[in-house]
C-alpha positions in Angstrom: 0.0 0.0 0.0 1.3 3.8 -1.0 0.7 6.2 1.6 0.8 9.8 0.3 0.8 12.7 2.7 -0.8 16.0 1.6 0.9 19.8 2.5 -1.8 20.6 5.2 -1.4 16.9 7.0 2.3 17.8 6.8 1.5 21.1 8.1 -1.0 19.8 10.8 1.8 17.0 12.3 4.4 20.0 12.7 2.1 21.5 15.3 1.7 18.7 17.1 3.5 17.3 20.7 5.6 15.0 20.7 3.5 12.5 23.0 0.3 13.1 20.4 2.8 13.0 17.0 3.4 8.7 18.3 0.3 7.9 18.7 -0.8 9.7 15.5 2.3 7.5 13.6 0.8 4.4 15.5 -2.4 4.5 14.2 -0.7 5.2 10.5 0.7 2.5 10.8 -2.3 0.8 11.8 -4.7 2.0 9.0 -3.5 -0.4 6.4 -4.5 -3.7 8.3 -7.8 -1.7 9.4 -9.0 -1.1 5.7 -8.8 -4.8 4.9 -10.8 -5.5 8.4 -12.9 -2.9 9.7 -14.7 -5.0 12.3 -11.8 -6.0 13.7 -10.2 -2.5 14.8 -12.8 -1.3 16.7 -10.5 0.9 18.7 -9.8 3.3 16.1 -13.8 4.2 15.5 -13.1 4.5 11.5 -16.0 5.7 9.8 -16.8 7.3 6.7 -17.2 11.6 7.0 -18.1 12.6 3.6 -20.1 11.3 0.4 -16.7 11.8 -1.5 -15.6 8.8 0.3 -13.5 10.6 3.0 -12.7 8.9 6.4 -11.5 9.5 10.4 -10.1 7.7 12.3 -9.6 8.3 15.9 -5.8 8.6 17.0 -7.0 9.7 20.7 -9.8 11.6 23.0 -9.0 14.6 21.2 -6.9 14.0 17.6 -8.6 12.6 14.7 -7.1 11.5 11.4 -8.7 12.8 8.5 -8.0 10.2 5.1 -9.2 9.0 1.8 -8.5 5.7 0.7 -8.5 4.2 -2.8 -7.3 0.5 -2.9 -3.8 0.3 -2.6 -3.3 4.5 -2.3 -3.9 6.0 1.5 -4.0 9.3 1.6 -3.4 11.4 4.6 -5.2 14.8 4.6 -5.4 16.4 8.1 -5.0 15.5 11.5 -6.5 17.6 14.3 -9.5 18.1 16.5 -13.3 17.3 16.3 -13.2 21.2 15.2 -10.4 21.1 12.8 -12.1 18.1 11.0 -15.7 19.9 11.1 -14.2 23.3 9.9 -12.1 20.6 6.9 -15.7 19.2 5.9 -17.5 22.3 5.6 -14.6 23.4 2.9 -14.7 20.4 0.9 
């Protein structure tokens, strides 16, 4: 699987702590295996956001991970809060 990282994910992971930038490159690293088994990785709550086919996944209480993913391409689009993902949507 090709992972492609967009400007404003790169942007959004510069602004980040250190503590929330692992867990954010855990569950990364964790999104390939989930696509191919949803059921099974409950603990990341991935769910579909917008008719274009854009997902989140949750990275922690407070961090989502914004995505869209297009058999074998994952692309990373934002990372941020409930409000940063909410503000993302109304843009698209």
């Amino acid at each position: 699987m090709k992972i492609v990282l967009t400007e404003r994910f790169q942007r959004d992971v510069g602004t980040l702590a250190e503590a929330k930038l692992a867990a954010v490159f855990q569950s990364i690293l964790s999104l390939p295996k989930a696509m191919g088994e949803l059921n099974r990785h409950p603990g990341l709550g991935i769910r579909k956001i917008h008719r274009s086919g854009v997902r989140e996944a949750r990275v922690g209480l407070g961090i989502r991970l914004v995505f869209a993913f297009e058999d074998p391409v994952l692309t990373l689009v934002r990372v941020g809060t409930h409000d940063d993902v909410q503000k993302y949507l109304r843009e698209l």
